[in-house]
N, C-alpha and C positions, 0 to 999 in steps of 0.2 A: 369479344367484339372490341372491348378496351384494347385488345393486344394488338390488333390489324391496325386499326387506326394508327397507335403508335408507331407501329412497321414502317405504315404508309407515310406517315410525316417524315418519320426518320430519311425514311428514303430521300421526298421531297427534296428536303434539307441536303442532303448527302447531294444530289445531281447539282441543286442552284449555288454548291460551297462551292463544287468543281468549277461550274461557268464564272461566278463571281473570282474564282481563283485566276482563271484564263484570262479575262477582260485586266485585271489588274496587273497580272504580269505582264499581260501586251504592253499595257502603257508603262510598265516598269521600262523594260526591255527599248522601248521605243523613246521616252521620253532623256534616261538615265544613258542612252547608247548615241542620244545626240550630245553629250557633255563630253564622252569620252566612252572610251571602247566598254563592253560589257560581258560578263561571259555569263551568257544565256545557258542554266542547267534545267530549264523548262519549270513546269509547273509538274509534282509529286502531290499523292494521296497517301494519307497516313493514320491511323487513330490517336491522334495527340490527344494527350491527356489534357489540356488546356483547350479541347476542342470538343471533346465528347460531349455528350449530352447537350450540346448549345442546341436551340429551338428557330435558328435562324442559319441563314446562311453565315459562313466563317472560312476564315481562311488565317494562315501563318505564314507572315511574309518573311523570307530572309534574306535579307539587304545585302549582307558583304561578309568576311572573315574578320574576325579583328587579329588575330594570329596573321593572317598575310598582311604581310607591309606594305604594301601598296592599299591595297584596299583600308586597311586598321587608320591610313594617312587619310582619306577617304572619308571616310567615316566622320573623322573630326570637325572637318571643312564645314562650316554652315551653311555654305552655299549646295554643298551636297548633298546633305541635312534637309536642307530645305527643297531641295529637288525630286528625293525619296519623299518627301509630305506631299508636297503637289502632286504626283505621279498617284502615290495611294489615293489621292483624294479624287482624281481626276476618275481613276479607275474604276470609284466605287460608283461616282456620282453616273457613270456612262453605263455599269450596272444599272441601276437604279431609273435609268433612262430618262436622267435627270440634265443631262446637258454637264457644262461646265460649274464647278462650287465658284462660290462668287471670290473677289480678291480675297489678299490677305488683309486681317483687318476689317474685312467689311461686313456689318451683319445681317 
């Protein structure tokens, strides 16, 4: 009985990573592709070892290359920096069907 349950969560968990995964990339994709172009490689499924057994919905975002120059330039910028946190934040909080996080700064 203990086993199914577990199954079942697992699963649970596994469908709302994928959604939570999609919601966050949209607003990756949309928020990060009004700054500058973006190359959209979509949202992937994986058994990450930094993933597994998590009891909640999860996701692994990856932002940019630091090997490609343009992007590793990218990266650096704090304004870009800061555009990938909002986006994440945005993303989760629109999961969460929580609206907009509040500024930065604000608690």
């Amino acid at each position: 009985m203990i086993k199914i349950l577990d199954d079942l969560a697992t699963q649970f968990h596994a469908s709302e990573s994928r959604r939570l995964a999609q919601v966050v990339h949209g607003r990756l994709v949309g928020d990060l592709g009004a700054l500058r172009p973006v190359l959209d490689l979509g949202v992937k499924q994986a058994p990450f070892v930094v993933l597994v057994g998590s009891e909640m919905p999860s996701l692994l975002a990856e932002i940019g290359f630091i090997t490609h120059s343009e992007e590793g330039r990218q990266l650096e910028e704090t304004e870009y920096q800061d555009a990938v946190a909002s986006a994440l934040a945005h993303g989760v909080m629109s999961f969460l069907g929580r609206g907009e996080p509040p500024a930065r700064g604000v608690s």
